[in-house]
Phi, psi and omega in degrees: 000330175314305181306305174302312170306321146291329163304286187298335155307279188336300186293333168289345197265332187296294212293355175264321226224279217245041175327303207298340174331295212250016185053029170251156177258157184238133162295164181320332188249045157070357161328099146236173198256127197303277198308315152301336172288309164310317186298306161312275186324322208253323174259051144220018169082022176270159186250079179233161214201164177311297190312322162268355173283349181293312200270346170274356166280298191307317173289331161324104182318315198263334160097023177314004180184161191214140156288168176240156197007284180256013156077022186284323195241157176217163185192133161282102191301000179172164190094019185288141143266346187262145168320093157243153159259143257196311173084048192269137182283135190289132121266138183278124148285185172267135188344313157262139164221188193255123155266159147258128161261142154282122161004297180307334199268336205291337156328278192304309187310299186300321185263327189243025197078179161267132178243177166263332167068194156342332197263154148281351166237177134240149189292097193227161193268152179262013175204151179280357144301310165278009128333294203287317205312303207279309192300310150289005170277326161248020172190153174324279194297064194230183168220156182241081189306106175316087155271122173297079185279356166271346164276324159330300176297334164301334170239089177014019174300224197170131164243175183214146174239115167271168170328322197252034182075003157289167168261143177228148162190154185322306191201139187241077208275182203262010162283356178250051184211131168269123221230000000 
């Protein structure tokens, strides 16, 4: 299972970040062909098969990627750094959501917001347990930050819900942010 677990980084960094690793292309909404991914991924000297991409789709903790119908196409449901439309529904969140943080981040976080940075989004959590989740994966050191997303709404920001439940939106300036 271990073998899975690299496998499934190795798939996030193509459908998320860096097709060209492996020389595939993704359609505008981030869509690549099941059988080409596999094919690619294997000629590049990984050992993969449908049958075990089935299961790092199913088994995956964070719910980083979905087949389509007929499992013809696969695609990483959030987390582009590259340009896709995702083909995301505008949704009211709940009066609160969460970030997780490094510490370190919290200066900047305080004079310019939460940014995206690198993402087409930013990430916020509906409970402060994958808050805490999301925040110790990158750092020792973290805090877990309150957003008023109802005041947010109040001034027309926009949210989003991916398949595997983040909440997404553009920017968190730090006047919504409980500090």
């Amino acid at each position: 299972m271990d073998n899975d677990v690299k496998l499934g980084r190795f798939i996030s960094l193509i459908l998320r970040h860096k097709p060209e690793t492996i020389n595939l292309k993704l359609d505008k909404n981030g869509w690549a062909d099941t059988k080409e991914l596999i094919e690619k991924i294997s000629e590049s000297g990984r050992e993969i098969n449908f049958e075990t991409l089935e299961r790092i789709v199913n088994e995956n903790n964070k719910k980083r990627y979905s087949f389509n119908e007929d499992k013809t196409k696969i695609r990483a449901v959030q987390g582009h750094s590259i340009e896709v439309n995702l083909e995301l529904k505008e949704v009211i969140p709940p009066a609160i959501l969460y970030h997780g943080t490094a510490f370190k981040n919290l200066e900047n976080i305080k004079k310019q917001g939460i940014k995206k940075m690198n993402r087409q989004h930013v990430h916020l959590s509906a409970d402060e347990e994958t808050a805490k989740n999301v925040a110790i994966r990158h750092s020792g050191k973290y805090i877990i930050l309150e957003i008023d997303t109802e005041a947010m709404l109040k001034e027309n920001y926009k949210f989003y819900l991916s398949e595997n439940k983040v909440w997404l939106t553009d920017l968190v300036p730090s006047k919504f942010i409980k500090f």
